[in-house]
C-alpha positions as CSV (number, residue, x, y, z in Angstrom):
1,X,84.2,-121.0,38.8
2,X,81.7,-119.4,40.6
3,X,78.6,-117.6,39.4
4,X,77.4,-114.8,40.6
5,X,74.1,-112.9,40.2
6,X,73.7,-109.8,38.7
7,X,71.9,-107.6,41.2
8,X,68.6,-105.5,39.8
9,X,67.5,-102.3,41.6
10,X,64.6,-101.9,43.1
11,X,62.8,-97.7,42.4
12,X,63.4,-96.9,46.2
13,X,67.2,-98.7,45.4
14,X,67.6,-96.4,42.4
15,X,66.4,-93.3,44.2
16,X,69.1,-93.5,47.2
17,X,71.5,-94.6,44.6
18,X,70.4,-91.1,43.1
19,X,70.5,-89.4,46.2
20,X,73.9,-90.2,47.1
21,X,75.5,-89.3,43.4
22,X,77.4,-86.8,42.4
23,X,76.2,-87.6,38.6
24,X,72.8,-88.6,36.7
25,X,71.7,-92.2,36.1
26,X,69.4,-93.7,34.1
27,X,67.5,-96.1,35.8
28,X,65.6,-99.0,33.5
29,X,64.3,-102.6,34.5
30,X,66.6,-102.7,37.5
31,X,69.6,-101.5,35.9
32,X,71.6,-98.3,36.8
33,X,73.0,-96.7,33.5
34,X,75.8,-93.9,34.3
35,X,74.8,-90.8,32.1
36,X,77.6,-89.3,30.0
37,X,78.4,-85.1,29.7
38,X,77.9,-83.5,26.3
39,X,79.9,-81.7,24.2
40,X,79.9,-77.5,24.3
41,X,77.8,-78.2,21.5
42,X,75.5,-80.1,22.6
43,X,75.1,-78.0,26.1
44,X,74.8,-75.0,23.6
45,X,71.9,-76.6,21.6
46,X,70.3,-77.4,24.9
47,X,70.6,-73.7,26.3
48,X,69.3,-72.2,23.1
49,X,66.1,-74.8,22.4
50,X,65.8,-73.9,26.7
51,X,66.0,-70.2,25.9
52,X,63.8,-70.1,23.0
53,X,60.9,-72.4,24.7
54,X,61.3,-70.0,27.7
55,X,60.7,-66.9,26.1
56,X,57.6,-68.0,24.1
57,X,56.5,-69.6,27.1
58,X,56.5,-67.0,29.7
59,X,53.1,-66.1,31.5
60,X,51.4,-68.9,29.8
61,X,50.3,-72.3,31.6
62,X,53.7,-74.4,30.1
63,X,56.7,-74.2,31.6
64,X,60.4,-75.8,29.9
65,X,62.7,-77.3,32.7
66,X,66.3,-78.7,32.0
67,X,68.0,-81.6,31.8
68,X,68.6,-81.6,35.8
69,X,64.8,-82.8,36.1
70,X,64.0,-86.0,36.2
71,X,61.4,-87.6,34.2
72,X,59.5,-91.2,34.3
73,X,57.5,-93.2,32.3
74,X,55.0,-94.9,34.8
75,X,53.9,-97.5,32.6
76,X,57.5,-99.2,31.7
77,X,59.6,-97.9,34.9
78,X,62.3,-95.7,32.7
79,X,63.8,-92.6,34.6
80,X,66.1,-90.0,32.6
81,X,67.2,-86.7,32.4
82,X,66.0,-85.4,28.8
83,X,67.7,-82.4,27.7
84,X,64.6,-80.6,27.4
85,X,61.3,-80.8,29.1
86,X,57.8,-79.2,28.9
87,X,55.1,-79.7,31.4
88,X,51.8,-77.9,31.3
89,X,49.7,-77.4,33.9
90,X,50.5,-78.7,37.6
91,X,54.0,-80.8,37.6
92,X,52.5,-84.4,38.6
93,X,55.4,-86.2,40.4
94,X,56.1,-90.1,41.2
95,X,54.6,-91.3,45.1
96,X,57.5,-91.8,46.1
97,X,60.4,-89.2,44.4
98,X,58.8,-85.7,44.6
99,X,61.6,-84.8,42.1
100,X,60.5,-87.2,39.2
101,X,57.9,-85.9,37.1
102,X,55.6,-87.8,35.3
103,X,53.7,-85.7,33.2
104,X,55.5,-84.1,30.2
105,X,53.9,-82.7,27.4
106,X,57.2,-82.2,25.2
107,X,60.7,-84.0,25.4
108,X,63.3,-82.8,23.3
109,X,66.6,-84.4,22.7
110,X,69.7,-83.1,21.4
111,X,71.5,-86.5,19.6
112,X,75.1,-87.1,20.0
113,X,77.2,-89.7,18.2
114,X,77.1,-92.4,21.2
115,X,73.1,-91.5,22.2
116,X,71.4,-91.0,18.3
117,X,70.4,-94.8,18.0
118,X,69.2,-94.7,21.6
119,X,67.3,-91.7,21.4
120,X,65.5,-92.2,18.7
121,X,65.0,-96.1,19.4
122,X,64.5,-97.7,22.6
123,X,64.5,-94.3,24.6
124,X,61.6,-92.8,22.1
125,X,59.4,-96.4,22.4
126,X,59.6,-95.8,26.3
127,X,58.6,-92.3,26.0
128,X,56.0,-92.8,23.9
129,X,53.7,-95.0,27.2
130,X,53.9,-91.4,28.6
131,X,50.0,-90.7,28.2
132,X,50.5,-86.4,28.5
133,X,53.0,-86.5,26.2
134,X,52.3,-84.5,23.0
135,X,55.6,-84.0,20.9
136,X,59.1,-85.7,21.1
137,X,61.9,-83.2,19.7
138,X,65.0,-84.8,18.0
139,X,68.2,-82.1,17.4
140,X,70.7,-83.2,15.0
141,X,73.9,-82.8,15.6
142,X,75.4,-83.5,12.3
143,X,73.2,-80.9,10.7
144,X,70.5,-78.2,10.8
145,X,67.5,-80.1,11.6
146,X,65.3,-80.3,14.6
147,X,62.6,-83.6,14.1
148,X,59.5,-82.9,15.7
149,X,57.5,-86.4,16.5
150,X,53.7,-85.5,17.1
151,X,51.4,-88.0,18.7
152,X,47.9,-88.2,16.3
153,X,44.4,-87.9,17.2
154,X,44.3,-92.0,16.4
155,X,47.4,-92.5,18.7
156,X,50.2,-92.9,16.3
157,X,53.1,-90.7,15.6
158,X,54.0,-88.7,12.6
159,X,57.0,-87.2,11.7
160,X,57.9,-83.4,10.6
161,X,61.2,-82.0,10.1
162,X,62.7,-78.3,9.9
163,X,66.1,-77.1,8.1
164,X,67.3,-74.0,7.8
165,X,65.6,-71.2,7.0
166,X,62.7,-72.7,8.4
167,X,61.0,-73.1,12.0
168,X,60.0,-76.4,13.8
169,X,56.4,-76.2,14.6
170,X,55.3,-77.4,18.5
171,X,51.9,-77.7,18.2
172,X,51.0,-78.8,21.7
173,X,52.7,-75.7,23.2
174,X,51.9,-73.4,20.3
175,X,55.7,-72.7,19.9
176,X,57.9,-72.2,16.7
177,X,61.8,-73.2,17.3
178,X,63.2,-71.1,14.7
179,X,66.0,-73.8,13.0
180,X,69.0,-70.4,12.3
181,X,68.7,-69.4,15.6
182,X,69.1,-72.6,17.0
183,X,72.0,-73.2,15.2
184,X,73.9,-70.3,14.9
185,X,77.6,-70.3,15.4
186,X,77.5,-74.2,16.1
187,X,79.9,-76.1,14.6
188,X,79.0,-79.3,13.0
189,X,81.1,-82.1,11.9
């Protein structure tokens, strides 16, 4: 039987894969992962933590983009599309993809049944070799609860969450995601 090898991407590989693609792929140690649509819910989470960040955002120096920008961790070669991103400050972007930014300051995730483990695992571990990044942002979508992860002044990360009736505090953008408005009208499993 013959064997054949499994082919690895190069960046510049993954790029005109990109380039070419009518979808979003996640590009990770030479591998080109196909990324999945959400559910309404999930796009309506998005639009709402999008919408809220915005509006507390405007005329300052931080500026949310959507899950259509492309984001990189130098240090470990990950590219992905988080739902939610915050960069502050000039947008720095990878030599050779003007489109990929490498400096987020928060990266916010709404979870799904297929991407939870993912997202809050290997995906976060990545994320967390991104030196401007501040605060990672987990959405349940089971229940009302936003997770907000905040990198310490000693380097590790400590956890907060926020349930109804109750806002989730982004310290690094000096933003409050109000947990009811987030949610409201959703429905959960």
């Amino acid at each position: 039987m013959r064997d054949f090898a499994h082919h690895r991407y190069t960046w510049a590989e993954y790029l005109a894969f990109e380039r070419a693609s009518n979808a979003k792929n996640e590009f990770f140690n030479g591998e080109i992962y196909a990324m999945a649509g959400g559910s309404p819910e999930h796009a309506k989470l998005s639009a709402r933590v999008i919408r809220e960040l915005g509006n507390h955002l405007r005329g300052k120096n931080c500026e949310p983009f959507t899950s259509d920008l492309r984001v990189r961790v130098a240090a470990t070669g990950l590219a992905t599309y988080p739902d939610v991103s915050v960069i502050c400050g000039k947008t720095e972007t990878d030599p050779q993809d003007p489109s990929t930014a490498l400096n987020p300051t928060v990266l916010v995730e709404v979870l799904s049944a297929s991407t939870e483990e993912y997202d809050r695992g290997e995906k976060f571990e990545q994320f967390k070799q991104i030196a401007s990044l501040r605060e990672y942002v987990l959405v349940s979508h089971r229940e009302p609860l936003v997770e907000v992860f905040g990198r310490t002044g000693d380097g590790a990360w400590a956890r907060v969450e926020a349930r109804a009736r109750s806002s989730a505090r982004l310290a690094s953008i000096d933003c409050e995601l109000p947990v009811d408005v987030l949610y409201e009208g959703i429905a959960l499993p």
